[in-house]
C-alpha positions as CSV (number, residue, x, y, z in Angstrom):
1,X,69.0,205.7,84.1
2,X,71.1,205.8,81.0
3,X,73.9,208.4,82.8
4,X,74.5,206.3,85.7
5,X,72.8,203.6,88.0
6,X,71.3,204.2,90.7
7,X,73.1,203.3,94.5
8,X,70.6,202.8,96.9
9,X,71.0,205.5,99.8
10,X,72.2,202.7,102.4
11,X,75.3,202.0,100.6
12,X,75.9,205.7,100.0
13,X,75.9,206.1,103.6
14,X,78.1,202.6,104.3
15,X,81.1,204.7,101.5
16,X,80.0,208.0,103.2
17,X,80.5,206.9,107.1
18,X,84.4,207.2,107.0
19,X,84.6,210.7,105.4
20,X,81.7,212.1,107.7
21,X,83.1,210.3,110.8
22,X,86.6,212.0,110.9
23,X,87.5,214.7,112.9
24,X,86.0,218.1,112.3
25,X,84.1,217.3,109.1
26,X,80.8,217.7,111.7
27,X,80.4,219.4,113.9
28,X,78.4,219.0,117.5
29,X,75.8,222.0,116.4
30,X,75.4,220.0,112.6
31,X,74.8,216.6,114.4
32,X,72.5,218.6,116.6
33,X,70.3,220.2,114.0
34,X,70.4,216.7,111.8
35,X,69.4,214.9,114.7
36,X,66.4,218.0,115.7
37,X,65.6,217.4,111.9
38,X,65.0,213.3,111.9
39,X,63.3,213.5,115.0
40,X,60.6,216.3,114.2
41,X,60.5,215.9,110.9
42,X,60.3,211.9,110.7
43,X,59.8,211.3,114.2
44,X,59.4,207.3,113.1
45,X,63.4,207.3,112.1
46,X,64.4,208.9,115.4
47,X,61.8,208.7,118.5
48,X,62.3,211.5,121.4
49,X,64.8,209.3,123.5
50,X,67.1,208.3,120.5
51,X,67.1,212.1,119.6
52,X,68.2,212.8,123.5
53,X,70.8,210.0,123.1
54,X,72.6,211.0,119.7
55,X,72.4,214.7,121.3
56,X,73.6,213.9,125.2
57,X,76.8,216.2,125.5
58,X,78.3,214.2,127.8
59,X,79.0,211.8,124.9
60,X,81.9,212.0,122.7
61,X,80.9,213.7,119.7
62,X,82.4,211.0,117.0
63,X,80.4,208.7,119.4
64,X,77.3,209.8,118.8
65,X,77.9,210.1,115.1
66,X,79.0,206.7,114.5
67,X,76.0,205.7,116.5
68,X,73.4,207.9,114.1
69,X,74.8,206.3,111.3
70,X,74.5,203.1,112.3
71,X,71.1,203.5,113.8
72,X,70.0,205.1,110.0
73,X,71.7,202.0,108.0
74,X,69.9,199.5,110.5
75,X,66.7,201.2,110.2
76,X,66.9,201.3,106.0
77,X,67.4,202.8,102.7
78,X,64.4,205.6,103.0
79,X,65.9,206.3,106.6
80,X,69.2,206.8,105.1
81,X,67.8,209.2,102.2
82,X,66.0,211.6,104.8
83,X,69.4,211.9,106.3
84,X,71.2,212.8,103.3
85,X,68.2,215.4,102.8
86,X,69.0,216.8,106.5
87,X,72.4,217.1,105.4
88,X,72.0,218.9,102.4
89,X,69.9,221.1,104.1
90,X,72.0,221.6,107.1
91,X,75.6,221.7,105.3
92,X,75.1,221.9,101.2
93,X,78.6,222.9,100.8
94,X,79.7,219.6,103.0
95,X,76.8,217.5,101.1
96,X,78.7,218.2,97.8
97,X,82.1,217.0,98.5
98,X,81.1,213.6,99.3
99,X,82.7,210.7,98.1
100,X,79.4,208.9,97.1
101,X,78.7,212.2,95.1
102,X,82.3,211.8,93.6
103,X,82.4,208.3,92.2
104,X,81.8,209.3,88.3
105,X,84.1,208.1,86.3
106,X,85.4,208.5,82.8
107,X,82.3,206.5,81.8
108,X,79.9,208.1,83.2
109,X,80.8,211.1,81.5
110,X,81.4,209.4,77.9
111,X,77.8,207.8,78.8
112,X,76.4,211.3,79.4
113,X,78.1,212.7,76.2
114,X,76.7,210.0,74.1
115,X,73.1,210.8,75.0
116,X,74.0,214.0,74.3
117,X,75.0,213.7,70.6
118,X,72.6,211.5,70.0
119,X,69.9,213.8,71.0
120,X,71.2,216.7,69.0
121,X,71.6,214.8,66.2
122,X,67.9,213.6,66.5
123,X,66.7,217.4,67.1
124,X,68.6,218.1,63.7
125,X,67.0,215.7,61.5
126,X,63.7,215.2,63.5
127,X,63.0,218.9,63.9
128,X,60.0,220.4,62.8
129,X,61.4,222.9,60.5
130,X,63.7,220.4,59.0
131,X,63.7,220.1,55.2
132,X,62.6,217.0,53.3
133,X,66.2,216.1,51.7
134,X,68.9,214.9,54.5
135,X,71.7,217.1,55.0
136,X,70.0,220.8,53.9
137,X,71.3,222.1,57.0
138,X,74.7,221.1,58.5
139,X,75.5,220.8,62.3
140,X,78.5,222.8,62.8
141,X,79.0,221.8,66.5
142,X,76.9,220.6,69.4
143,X,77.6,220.4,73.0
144,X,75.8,219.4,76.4
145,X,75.8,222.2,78.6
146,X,73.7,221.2,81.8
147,X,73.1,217.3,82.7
148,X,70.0,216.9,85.5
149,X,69.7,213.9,87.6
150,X,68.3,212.3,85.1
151,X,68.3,211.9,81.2
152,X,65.3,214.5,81.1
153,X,66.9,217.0,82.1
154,X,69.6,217.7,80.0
155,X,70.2,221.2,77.7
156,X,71.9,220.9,74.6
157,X,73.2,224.2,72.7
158,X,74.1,223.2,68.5
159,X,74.8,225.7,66.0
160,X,74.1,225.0,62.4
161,X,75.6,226.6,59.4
162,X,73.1,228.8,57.5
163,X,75.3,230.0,55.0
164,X,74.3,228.1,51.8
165,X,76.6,228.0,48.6
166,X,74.5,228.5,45.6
């Protein structure tokens, strides 16, 4: 990737473990429906009697959290992703505010805002309807106004000034 590198989903969940571990951040009917999730879904990441053991009630609830996550970072990186998917799709607004999902930094942004110029100033002198002679048209501002997960999928927005002095 040219915005970023990648962190495998293990070591998201190693920074992540703290944050999701403290009190209240989860709670028993999320773990519940994360756990329902691994287990049905991907019943090779959680078998029938791990699922009964991360949801047994009669266990502390941090307990049986700090357990899951362990059990996922044991088991690998792909088991780790599927339960970042669960989570997303059990608790988007929680999924968000992670810390793993906060670590961009000042250059990360300036990496993301070079691709950017650099693509609109390719679409200005690379564009189909571009004149022969260099500098007919002038680029009166650019910016990046979406960024995708990946360099693909970003939208640009340039204006260009069409008033000509004869």
């Amino acid at each position: 990737m040219l915005c970023g590198t990648y962190q495998p989903y293990y070591d998201r969940l190693v920074q992540d473990a703290p944050f999701l571990t403290s009190d209240g951040r989860l709670s028993e009917q999320l773990v519940d429906k994360i756990t329902l999730q691994l287990n049905r879904v991907y019943p090779q990441i959680l078998t029938n009697k791990e699922a009964e053991k991360f949801r047994n009630p009669k266990s502390p609830l941090q307990a049986r959290l700090v357990e899951l996550l362990r059990h996922l970072q044991k088991k690998g990186d792909r088991d780790c992703q599927e339960f970042y998917r669960a989570l997303q799709n059990n608790a988007d607004q929680l999924y968000i505010t992670l810390p793993s999902r906060k670590k961009r930094g000042p250059m990360f942004f300036l990496a993301c805002f070079s691709v950017a110029a650099g693509l609109a100033f390719l679409m200005h002198f690379y564009s189909p309807d571009a004149k022969v002679a260099v500098g007919t048209r002038k680029v009166v501002g650019f910016s990046a106004i979406g960024f995708g997960r990946h360099v693909r999928n970003i939208l640009l927005s340039y204006m260009e000034d069409t008033s000509r002095k004869n």
